[in-house]
C-alpha positions in Angstrom: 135.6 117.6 127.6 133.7 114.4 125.9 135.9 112.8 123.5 133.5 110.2 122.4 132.0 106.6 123.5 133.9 104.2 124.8 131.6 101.8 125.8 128.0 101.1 126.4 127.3 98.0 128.4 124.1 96.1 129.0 123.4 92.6 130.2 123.6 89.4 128.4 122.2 85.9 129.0 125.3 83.9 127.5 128.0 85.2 126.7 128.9 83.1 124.1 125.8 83.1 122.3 126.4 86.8 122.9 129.3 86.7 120.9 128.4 84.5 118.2 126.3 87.5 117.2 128.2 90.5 117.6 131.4 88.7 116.7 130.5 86.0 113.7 127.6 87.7 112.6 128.4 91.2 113.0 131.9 90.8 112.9 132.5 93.2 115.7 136.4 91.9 117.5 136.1 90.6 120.6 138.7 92.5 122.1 138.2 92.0 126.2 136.9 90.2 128.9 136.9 90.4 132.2 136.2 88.4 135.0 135.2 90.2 138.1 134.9 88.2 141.2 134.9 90.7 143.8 132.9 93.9 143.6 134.3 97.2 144.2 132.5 97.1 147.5 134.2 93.9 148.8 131.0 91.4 147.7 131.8 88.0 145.8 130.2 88.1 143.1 131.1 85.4 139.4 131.0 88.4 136.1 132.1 88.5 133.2 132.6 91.4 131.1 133.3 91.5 127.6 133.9 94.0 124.9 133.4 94.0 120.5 135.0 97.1 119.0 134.0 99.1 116.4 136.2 100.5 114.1 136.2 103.8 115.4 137.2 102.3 119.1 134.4 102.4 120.6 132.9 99.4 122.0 129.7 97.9 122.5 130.5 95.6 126.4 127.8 93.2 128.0 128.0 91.9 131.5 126.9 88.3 132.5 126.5 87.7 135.5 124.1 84.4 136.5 123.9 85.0 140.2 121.5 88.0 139.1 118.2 88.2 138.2 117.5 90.1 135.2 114.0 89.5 133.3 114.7 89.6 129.6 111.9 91.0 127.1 112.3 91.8 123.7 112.3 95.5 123.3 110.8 97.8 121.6 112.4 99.8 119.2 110.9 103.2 120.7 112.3 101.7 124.4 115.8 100.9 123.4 117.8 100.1 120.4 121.4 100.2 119.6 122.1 101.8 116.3 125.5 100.9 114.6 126.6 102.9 111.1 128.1 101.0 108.5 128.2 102.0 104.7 125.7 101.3 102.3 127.4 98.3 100.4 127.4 96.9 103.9 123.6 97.3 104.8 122.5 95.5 101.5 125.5 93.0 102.5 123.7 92.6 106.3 120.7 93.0 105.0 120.9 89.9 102.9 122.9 87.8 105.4 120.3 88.2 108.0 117.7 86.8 105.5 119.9 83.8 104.4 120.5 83.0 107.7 116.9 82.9 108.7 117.2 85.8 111.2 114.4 88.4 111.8 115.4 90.8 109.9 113.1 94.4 109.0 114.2 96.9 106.6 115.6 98.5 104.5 113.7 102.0 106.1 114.2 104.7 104.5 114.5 107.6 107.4 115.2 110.4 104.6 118.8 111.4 105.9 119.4 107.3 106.6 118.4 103.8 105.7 118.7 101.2 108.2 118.0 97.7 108.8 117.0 95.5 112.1 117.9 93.1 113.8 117.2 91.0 117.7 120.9 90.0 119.1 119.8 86.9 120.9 119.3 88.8 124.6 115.9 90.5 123.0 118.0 94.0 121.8 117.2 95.3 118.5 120.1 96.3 116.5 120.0 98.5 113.7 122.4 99.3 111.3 122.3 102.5 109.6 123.9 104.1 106.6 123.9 107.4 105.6 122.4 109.4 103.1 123.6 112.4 101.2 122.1 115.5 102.7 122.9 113.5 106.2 125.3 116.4 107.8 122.5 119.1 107.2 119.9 116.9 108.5 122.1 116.4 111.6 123.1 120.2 111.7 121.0 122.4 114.8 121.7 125.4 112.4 119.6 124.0 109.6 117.6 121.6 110.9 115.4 123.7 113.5 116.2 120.7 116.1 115.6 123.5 119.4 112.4 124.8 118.0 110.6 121.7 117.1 111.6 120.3 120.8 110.3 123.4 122.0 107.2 122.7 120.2 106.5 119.1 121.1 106.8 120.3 124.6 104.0 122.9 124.3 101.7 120.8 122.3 102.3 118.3 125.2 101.7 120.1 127.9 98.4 121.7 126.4 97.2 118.0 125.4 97.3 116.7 129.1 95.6 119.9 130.2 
């Protein structure tokens, strides 16, 4: 059985700039890092890994590792984002740090069952924080929120558009 996350990892450029923003901005604990120097296949290789928790545990991990290419693009919402809750005294809080500190910042959305804000971490990633709304567990719950049926649904309307 799934207990829960306990890390995702992605690539990073520096990892110090790297955790400048996760750590001081974010304030996510550094709580890790790794230096790998042999793969598990026997290759020399120069990585490190490092990992911020959350407070739930769970960690958000990047890898750098300079003797690997890697093209770096800023992405696109729709193409990836990492989506972190907090609670709503923290969003504003965020919200208005990011400003003051001249960061990109877009928000506050209103998504009906959360508001969120967004930011780029310096490797191109956007970063959204999210706080929930009341009414959020019977948004998230398949029972109430016809979740099967309107997948169901897109899938048909796709299908017949491409035909």
């Amino acid at each position: 059985m799934i207990k829960g996350l306990h890390h995702n990892a992605y690539r990073c450029r520096d990892s110090e700039e790297t955790r400048r923003f996760y750590e001081d901005f974010l304030g996510l604990k550094l709580v890790h890092a790794l230096r790998i120097r042999e793969s598990m296949t026997g290759r020399r290789t120069d990585v490190l890994h490092t990992f911020f928790q959350m407070d739930d545990g769970s960690c958000l991990a990047f890898f750098e590792a300079p003797d690997r290419p890697f093209d770096f693009k800023d992405q696109h919402d729709y193409d990836l984002h990492i989506a972190l809750e907090v609670d709503p005294a923290t969003l504003e809080r965020m919200f208005e740090k990011g400003k003051a500190e001249g960061r990109e910042v877009r928000g506050i959305s209103d998504h009906r069952f959360i508001r969120s804000i967004y930011f780029r971490d310096p490797n191109g990633y956007v970063i959204e924080l999210t706080a929930k709304k009341p009414g959020h567990e019977d948004a998230m719950d398949p029972a109430r929120n016809d979740a099967a049926e309107i997948l169901r649904t897109w899938q048909s309307e796709k299908v017949q558009a491409s035909a």
